[in-house]
N, C-alpha and C positions, 0 to 999 in steps of 0.2 A: 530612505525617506525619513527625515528625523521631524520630531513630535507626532509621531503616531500614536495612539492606543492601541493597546493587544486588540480589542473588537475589531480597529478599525482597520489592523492588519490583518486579520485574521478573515473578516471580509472583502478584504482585496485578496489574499489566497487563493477564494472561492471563486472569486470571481474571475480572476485569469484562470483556473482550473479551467471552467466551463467556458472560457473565450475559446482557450485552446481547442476544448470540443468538436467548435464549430468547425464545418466543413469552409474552406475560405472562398470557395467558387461558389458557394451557396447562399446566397443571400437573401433572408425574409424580413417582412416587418414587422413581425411579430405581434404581442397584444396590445401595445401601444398604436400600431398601425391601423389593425381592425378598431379599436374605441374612435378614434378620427374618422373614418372610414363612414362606422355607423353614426357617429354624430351627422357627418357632414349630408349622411345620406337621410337621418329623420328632419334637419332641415331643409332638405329642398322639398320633402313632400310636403313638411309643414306651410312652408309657402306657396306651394302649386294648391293645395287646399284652401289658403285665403283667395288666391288668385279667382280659385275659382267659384270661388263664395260672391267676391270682387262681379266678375263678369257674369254670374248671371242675376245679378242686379242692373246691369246694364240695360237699355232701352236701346234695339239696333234699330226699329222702324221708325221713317222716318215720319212727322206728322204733314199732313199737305197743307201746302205753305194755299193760305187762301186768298192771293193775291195772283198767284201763278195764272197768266194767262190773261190776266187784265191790264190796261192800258192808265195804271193810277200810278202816284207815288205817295209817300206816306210825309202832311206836313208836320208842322214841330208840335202838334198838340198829339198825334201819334195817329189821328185819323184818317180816311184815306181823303185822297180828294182829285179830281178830275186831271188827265197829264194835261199841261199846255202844248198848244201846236196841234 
């Protein structure tokens, strides 16, 4: 590997050192894995929390429609007024 620096040889060294370590049928994700992990996991709660902030602002009942049951239609001034026929 030419242009290296001593450090940066010297940290490759180490760091095939500690490759070697590894067991090679053993695979983890180490701390990089778990920081994703709990990120990904304080955002889904942070959003199940708006969600739910969201939905119980929600209005489910519905109001009774006050036509229901009458025999009118609504003209174009928005009043009701008598069906024809």
């Amino acid at each position: 590997m030419p242009d290296m620096s001593a450090s940066a040889s010297l940290a490759m060294t180490h760091f095939v050192t500690l490759a070697k370590e590894v067991d090679e049928d053993k695979v983890t994700p180490g701390v990089l894995g778990f920081i994703v992990f709990a990120a990904m996991a304080l955002a889904v709660w942070a959003l199940m929390k708006s969600m739910s902030k969201h939905m119980n602002k929600v209005d489910f009942q519905e109001s009774p429609d006050e036509t229901s049951g009458k025999n009118t239609t609504e003209g174009p001034s928005g009043k009701a007024s008598p069906a024809k026929g």
